[in-house]
mmCIF file of the protein (N, C-alpha, C, O) and its ligand, coordinates in Angstrom:
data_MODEL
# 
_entry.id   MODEL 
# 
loop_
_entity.id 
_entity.type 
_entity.pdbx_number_of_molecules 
1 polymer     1 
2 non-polymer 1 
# 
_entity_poly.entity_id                      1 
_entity_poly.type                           'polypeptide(L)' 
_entity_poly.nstd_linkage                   no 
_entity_poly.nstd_monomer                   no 
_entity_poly.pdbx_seq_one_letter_code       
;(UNK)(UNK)(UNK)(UNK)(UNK)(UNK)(UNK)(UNK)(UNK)(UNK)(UNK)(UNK)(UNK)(UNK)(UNK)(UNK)
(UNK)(UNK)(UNK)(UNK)(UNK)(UNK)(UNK)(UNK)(UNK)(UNK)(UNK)(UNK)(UNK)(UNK)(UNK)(UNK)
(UNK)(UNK)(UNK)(UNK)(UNK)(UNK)(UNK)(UNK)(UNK)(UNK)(UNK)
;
_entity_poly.pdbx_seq_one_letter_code_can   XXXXXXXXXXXXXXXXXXXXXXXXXXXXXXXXXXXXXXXXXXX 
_entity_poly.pdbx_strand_id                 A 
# 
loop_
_entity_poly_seq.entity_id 
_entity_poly_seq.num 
_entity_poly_seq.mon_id 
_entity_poly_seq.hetero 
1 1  UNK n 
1 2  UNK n 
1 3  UNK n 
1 4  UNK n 
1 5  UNK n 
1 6  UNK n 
1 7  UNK n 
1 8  UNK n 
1 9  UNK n 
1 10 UNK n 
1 11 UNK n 
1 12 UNK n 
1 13 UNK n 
1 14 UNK n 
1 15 UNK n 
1 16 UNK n 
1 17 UNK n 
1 18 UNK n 
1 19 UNK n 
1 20 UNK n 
1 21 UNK n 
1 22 UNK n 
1 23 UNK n 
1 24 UNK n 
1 25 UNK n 
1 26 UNK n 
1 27 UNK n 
1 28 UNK n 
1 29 UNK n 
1 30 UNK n 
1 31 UNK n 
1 32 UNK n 
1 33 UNK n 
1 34 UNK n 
1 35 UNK n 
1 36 UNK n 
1 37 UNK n 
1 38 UNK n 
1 39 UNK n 
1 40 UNK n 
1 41 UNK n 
1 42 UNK n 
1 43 UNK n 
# 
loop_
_struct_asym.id 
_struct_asym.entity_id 
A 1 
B 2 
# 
loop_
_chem_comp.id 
_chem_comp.type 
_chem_comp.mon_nstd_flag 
UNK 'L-peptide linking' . 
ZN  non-polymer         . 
# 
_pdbx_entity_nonpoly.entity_id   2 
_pdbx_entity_nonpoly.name        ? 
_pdbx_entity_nonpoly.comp_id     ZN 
# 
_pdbx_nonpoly_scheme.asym_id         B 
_pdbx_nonpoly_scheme.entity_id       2 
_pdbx_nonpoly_scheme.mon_id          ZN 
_pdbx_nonpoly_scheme.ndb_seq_num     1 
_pdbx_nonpoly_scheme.pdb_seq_num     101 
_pdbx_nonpoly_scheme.auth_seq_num    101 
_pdbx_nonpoly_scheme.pdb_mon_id      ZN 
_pdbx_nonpoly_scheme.auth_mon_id     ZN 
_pdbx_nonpoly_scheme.pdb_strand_id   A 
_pdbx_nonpoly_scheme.pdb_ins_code    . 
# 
loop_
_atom_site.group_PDB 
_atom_site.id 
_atom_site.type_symbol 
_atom_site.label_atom_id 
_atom_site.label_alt_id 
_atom_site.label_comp_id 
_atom_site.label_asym_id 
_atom_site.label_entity_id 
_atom_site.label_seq_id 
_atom_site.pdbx_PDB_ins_code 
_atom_site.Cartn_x 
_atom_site.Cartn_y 
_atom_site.Cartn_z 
_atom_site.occupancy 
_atom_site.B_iso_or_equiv 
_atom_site.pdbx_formal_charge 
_atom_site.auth_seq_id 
_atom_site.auth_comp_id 
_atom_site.auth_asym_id 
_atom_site.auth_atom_id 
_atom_site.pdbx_PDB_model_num 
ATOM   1   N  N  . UNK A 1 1  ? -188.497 -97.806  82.708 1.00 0.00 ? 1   UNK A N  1 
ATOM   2   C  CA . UNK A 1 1  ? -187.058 -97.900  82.861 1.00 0.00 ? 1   UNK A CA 1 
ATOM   3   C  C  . UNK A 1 1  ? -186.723 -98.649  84.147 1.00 0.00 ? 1   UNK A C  1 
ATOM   4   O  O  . UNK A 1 1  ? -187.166 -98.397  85.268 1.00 0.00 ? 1   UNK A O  1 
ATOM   5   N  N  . UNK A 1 2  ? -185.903 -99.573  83.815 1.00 0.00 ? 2   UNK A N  1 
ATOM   6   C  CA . UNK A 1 2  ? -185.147 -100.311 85.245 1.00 0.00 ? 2   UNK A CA 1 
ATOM   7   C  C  . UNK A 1 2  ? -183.668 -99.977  85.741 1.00 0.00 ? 2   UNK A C  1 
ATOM   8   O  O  . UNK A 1 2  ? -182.630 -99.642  85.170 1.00 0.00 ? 2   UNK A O  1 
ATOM   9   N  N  . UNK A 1 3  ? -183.896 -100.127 86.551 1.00 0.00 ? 3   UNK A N  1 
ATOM   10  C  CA . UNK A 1 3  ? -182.247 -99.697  87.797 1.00 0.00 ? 3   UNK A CA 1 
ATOM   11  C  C  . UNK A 1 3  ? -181.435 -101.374 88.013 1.00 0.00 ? 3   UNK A C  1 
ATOM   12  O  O  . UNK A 1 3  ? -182.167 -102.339 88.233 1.00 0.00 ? 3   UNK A O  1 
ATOM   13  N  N  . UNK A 1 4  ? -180.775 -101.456 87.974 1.00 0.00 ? 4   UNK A N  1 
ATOM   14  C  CA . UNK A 1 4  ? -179.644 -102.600 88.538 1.00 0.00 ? 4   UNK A CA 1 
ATOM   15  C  C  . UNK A 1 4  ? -179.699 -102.358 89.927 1.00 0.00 ? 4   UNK A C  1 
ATOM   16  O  O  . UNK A 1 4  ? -179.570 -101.175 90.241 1.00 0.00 ? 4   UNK A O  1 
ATOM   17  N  N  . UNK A 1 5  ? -179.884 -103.305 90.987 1.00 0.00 ? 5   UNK A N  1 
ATOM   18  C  CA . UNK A 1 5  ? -179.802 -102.935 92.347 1.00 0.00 ? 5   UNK A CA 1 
ATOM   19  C  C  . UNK A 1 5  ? -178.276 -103.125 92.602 1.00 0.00 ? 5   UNK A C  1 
ATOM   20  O  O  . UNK A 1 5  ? -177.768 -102.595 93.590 1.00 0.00 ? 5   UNK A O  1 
ATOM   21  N  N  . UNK A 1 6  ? -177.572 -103.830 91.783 1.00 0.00 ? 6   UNK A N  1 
ATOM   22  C  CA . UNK A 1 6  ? -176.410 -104.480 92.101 1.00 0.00 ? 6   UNK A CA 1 
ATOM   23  C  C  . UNK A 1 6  ? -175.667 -103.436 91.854 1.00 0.00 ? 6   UNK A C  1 
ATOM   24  O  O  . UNK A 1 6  ? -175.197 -102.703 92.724 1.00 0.00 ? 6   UNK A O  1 
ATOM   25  N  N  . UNK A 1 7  ? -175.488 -103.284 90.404 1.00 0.00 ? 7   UNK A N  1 
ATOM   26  C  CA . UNK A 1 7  ? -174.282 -102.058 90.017 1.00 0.00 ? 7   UNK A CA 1 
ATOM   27  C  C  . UNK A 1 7  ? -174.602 -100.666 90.321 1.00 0.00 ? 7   UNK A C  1 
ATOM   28  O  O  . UNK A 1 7  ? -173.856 -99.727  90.599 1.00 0.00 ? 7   UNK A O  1 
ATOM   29  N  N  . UNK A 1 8  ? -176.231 -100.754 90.178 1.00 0.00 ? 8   UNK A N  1 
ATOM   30  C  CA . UNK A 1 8  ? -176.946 -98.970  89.983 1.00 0.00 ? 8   UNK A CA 1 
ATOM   31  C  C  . UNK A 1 8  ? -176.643 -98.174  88.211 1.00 0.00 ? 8   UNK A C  1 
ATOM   32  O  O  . UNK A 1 8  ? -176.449 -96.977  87.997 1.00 0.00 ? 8   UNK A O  1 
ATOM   33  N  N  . UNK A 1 9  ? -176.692 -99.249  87.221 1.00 0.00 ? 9   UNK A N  1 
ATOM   34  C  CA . UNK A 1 9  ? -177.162 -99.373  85.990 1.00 0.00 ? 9   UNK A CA 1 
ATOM   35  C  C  . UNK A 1 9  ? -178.219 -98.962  85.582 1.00 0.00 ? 9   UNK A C  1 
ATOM   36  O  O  . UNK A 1 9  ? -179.140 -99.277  86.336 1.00 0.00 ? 9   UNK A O  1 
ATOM   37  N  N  . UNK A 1 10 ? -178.575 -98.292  84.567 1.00 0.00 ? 10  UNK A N  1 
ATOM   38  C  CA . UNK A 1 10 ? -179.866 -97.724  83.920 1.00 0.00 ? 10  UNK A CA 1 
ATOM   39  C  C  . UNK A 1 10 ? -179.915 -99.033  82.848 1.00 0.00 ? 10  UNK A C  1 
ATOM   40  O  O  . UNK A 1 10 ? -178.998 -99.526  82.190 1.00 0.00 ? 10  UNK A O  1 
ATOM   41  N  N  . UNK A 1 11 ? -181.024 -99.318  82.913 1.00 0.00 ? 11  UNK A N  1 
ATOM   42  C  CA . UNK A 1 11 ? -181.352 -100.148 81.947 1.00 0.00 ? 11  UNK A CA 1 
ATOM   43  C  C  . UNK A 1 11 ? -182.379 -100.485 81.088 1.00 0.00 ? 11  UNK A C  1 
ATOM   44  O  O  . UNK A 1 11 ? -182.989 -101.523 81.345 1.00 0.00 ? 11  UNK A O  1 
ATOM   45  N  N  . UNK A 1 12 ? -182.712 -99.820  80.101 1.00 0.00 ? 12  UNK A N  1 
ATOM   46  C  CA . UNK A 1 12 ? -183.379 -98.894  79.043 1.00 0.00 ? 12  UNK A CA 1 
ATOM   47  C  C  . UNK A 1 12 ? -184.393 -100.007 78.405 1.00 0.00 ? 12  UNK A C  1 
ATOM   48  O  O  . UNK A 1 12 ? -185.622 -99.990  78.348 1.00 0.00 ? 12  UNK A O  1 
ATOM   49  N  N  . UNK A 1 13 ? -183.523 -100.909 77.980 1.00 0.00 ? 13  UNK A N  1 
ATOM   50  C  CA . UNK A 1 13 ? -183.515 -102.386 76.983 1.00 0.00 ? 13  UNK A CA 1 
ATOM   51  C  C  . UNK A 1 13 ? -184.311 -103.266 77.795 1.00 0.00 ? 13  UNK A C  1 
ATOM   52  O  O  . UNK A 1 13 ? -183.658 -103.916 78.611 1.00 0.00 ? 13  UNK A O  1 
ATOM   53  N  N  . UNK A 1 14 ? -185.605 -103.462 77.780 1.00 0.00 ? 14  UNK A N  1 
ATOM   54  C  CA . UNK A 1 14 ? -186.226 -104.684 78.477 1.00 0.00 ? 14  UNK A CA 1 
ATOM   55  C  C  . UNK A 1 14 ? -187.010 -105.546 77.739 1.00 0.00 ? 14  UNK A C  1 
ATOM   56  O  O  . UNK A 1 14 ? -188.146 -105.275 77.348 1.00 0.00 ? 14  UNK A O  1 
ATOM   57  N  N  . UNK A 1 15 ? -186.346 -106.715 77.516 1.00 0.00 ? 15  UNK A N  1 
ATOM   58  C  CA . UNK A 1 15 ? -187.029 -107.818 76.699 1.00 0.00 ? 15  UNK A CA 1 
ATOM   59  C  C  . UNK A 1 15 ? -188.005 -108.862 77.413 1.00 0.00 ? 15  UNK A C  1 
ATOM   60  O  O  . UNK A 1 15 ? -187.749 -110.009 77.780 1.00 0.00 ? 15  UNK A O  1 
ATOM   61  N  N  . UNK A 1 16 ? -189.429 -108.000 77.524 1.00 0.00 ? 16  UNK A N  1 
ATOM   62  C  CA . UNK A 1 16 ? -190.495 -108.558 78.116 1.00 0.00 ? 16  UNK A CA 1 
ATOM   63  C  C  . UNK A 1 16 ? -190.575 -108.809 80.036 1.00 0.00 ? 16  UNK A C  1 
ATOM   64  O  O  . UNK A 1 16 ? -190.948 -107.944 80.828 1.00 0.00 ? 16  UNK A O  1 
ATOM   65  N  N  . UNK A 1 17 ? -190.131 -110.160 80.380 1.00 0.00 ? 17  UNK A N  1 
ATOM   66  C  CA . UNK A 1 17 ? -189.946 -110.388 81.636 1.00 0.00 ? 17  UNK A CA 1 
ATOM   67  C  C  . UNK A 1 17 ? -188.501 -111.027 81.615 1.00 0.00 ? 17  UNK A C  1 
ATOM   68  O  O  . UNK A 1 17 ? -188.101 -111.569 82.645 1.00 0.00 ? 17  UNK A O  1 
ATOM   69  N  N  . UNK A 1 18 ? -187.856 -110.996 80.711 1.00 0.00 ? 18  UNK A N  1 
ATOM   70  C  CA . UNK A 1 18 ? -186.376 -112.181 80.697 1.00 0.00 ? 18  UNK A CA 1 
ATOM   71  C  C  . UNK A 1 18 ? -185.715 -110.880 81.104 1.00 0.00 ? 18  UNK A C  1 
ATOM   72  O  O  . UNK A 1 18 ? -185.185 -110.527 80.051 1.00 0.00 ? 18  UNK A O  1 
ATOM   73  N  N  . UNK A 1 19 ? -185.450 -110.008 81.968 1.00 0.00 ? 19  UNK A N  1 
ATOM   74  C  CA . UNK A 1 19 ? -184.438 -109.031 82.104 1.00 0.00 ? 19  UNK A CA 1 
ATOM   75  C  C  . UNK A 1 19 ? -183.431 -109.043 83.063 1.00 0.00 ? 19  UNK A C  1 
ATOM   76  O  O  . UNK A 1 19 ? -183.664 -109.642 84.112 1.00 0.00 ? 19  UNK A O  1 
ATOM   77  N  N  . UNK A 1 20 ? -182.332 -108.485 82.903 1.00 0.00 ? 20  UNK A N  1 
ATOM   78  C  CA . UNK A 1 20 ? -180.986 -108.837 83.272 1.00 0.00 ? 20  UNK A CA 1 
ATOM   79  C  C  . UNK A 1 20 ? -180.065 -107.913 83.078 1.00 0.00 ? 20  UNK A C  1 
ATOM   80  O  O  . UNK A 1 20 ? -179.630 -107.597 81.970 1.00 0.00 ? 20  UNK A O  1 
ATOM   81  N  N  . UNK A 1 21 ? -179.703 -107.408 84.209 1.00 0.00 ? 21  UNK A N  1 
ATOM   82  C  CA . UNK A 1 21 ? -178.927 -107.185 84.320 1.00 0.00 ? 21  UNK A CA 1 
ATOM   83  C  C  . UNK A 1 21 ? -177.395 -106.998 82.982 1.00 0.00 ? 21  UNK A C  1 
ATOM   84  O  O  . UNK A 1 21 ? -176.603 -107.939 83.031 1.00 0.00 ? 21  UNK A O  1 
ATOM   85  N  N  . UNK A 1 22 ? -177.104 -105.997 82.040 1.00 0.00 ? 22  UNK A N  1 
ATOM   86  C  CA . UNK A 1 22 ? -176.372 -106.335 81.052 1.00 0.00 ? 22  UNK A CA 1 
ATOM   87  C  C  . UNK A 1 22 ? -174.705 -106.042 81.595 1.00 0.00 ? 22  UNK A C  1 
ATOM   88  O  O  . UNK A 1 22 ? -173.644 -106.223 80.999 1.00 0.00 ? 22  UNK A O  1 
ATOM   89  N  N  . UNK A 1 23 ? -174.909 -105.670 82.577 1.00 0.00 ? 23  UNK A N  1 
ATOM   90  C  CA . UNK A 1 23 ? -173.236 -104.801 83.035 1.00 0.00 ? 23  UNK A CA 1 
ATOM   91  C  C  . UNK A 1 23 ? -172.700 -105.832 83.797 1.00 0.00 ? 23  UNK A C  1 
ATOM   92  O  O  . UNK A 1 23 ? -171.567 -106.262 83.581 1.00 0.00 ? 23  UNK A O  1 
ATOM   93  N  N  . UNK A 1 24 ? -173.747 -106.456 85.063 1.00 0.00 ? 24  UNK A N  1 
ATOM   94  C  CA . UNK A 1 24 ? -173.109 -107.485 85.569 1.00 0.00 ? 24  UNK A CA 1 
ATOM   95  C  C  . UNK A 1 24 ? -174.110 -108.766 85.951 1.00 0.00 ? 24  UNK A C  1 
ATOM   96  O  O  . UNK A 1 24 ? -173.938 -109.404 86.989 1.00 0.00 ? 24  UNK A O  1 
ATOM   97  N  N  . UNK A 1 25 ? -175.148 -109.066 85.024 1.00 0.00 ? 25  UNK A N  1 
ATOM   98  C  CA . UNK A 1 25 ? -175.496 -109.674 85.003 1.00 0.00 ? 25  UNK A CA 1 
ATOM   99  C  C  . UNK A 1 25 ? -176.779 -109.967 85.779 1.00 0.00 ? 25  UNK A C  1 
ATOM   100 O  O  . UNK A 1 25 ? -177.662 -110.651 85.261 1.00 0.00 ? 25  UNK A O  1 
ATOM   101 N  N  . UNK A 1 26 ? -176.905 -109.452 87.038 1.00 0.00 ? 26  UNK A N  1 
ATOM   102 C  CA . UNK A 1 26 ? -177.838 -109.636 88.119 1.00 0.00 ? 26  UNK A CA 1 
ATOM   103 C  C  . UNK A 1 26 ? -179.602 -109.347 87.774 1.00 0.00 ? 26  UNK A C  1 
ATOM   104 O  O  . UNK A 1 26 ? -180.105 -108.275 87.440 1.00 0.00 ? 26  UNK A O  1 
ATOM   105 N  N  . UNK A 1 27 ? -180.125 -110.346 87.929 1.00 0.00 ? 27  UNK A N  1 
ATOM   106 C  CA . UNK A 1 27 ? -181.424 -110.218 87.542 1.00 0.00 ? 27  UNK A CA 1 
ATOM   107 C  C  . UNK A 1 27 ? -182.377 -109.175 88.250 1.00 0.00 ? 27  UNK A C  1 
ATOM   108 O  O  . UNK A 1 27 ? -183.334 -108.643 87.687 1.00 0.00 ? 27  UNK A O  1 
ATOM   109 N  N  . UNK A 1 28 ? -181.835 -108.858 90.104 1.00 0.00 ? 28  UNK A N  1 
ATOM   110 C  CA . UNK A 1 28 ? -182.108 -107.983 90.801 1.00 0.00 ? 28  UNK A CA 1 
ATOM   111 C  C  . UNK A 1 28 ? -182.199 -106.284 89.806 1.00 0.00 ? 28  UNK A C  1 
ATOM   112 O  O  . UNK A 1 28 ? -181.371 -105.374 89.846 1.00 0.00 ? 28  UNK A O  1 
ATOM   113 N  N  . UNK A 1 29 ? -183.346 -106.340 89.085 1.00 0.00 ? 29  UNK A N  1 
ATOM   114 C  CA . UNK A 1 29 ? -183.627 -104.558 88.588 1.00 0.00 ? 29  UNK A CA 1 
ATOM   115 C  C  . UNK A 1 29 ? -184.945 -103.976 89.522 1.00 0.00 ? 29  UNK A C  1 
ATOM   116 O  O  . UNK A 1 29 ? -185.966 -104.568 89.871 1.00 0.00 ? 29  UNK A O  1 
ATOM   117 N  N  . UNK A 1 30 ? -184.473 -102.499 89.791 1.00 0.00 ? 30  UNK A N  1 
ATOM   118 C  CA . UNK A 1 30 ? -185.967 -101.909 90.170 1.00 0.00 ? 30  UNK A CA 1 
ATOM   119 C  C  . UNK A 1 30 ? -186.319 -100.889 89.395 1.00 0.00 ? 30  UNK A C  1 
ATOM   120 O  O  . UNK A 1 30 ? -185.652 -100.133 88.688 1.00 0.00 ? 30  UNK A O  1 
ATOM   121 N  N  . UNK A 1 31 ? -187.863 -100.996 89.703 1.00 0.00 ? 31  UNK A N  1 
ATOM   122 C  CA . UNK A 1 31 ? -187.992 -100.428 89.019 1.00 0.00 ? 31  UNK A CA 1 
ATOM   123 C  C  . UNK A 1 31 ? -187.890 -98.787  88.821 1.00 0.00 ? 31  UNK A C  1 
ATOM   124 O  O  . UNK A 1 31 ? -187.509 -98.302  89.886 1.00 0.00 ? 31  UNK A O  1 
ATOM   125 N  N  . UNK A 1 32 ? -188.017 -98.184  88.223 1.00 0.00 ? 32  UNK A N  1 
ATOM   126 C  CA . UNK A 1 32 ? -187.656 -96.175  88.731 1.00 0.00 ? 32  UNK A CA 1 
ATOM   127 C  C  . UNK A 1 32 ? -188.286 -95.529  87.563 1.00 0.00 ? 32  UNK A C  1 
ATOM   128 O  O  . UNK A 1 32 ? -188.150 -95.962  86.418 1.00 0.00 ? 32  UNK A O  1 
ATOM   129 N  N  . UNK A 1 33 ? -189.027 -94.409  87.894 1.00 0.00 ? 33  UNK A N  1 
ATOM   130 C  CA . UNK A 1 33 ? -189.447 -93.569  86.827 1.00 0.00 ? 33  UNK A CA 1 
ATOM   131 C  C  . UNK A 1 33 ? -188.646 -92.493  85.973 1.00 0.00 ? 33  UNK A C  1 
ATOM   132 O  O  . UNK A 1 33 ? -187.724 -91.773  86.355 1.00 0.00 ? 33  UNK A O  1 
ATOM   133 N  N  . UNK A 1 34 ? -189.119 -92.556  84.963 1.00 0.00 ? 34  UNK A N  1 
ATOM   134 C  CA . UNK A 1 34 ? -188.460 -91.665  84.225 1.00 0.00 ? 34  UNK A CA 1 
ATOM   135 C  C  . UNK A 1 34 ? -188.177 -90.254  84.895 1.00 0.00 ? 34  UNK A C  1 
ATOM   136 O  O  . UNK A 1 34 ? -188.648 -89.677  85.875 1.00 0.00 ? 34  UNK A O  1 
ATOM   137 N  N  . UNK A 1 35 ? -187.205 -89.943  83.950 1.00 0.00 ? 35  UNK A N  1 
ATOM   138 C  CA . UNK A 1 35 ? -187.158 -88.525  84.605 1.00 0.00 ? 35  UNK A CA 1 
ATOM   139 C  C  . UNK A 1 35 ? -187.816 -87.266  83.835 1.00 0.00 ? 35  UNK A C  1 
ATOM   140 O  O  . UNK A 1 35 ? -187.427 -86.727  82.799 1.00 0.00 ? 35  UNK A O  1 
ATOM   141 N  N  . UNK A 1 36 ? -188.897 -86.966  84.627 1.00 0.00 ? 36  UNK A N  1 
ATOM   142 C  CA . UNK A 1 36 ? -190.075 -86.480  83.544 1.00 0.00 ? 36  UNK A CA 1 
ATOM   143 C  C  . UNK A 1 36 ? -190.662 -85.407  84.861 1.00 0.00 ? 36  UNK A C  1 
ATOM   144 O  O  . UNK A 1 36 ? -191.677 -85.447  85.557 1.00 0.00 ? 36  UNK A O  1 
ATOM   145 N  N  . UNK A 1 37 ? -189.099 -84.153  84.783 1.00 0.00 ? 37  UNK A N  1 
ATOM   146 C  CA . UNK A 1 37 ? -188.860 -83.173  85.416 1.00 0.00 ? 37  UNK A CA 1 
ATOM   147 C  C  . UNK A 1 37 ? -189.903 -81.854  85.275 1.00 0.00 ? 37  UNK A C  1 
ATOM   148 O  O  . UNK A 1 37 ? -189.664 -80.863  84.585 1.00 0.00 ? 37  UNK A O  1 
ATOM   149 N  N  . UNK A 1 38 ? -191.167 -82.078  86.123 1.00 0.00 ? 38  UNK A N  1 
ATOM   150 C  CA . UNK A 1 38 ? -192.452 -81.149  85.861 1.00 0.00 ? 38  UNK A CA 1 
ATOM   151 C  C  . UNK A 1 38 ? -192.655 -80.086  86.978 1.00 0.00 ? 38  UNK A C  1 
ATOM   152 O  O  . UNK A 1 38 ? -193.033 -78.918  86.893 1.00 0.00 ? 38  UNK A O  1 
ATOM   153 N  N  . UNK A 1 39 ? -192.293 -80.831  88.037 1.00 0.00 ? 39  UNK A N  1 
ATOM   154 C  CA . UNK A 1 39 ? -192.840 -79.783  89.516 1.00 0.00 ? 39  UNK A CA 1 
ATOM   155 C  C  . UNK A 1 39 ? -191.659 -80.324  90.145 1.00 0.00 ? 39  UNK A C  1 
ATOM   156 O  O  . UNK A 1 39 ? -191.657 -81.206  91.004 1.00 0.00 ? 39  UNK A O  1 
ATOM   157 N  N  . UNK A 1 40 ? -190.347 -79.552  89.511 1.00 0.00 ? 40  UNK A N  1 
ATOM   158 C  CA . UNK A 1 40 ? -189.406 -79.736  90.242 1.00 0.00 ? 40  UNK A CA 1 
ATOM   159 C  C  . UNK A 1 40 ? -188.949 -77.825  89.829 1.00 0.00 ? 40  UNK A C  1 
ATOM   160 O  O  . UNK A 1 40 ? -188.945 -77.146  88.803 1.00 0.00 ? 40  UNK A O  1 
ATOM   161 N  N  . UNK A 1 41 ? -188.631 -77.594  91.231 1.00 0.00 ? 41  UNK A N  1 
ATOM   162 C  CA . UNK A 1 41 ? -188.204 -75.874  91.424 1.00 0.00 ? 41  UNK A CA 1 
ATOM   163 C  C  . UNK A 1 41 ? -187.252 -75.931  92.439 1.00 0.00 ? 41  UNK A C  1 
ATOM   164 O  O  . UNK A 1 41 ? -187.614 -75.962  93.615 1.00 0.00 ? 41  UNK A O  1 
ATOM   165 N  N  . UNK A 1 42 ? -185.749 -75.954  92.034 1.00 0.00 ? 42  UNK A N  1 
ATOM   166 C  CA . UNK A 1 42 ? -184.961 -75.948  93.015 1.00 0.00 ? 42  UNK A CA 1 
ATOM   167 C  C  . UNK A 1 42 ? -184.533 -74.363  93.419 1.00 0.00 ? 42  UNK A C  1 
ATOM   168 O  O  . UNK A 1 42 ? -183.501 -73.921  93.924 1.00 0.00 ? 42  UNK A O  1 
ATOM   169 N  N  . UNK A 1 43 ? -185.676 -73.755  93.012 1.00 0.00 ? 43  UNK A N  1 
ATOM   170 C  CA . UNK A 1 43 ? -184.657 -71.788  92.940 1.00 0.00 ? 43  UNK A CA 1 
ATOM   171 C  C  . UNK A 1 43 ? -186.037 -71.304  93.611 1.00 0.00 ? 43  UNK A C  1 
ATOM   172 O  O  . UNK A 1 43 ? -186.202 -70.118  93.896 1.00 0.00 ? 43  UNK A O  1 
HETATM 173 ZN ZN . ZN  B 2 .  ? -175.974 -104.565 87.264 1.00 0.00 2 101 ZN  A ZN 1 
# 
């Protein structure tokens, strides 16, 4: 999964290496891991 650095967009949809930004365009995505909530104990 990629992040928009620009807007802060989730961006799910990645067609190979051509990726972009769909909200505002910006090719700037990072990358971020899923959220794959295992050894998280907030109590
Ligand atoms: Zn964006």
């Amino acid at each position: 999964m990629y992040a928009c650095v620009e807007c802060g967009k989730e961006i799910k949809k990645i067609e190979h290496k051509f990726v972009r930004c769909p909200y505002c365009g910006s090719r700037r995505l990072a990358k971020i891991r899923p959220p794959v909530a295992r050894e998280v104990s907030t109590d």
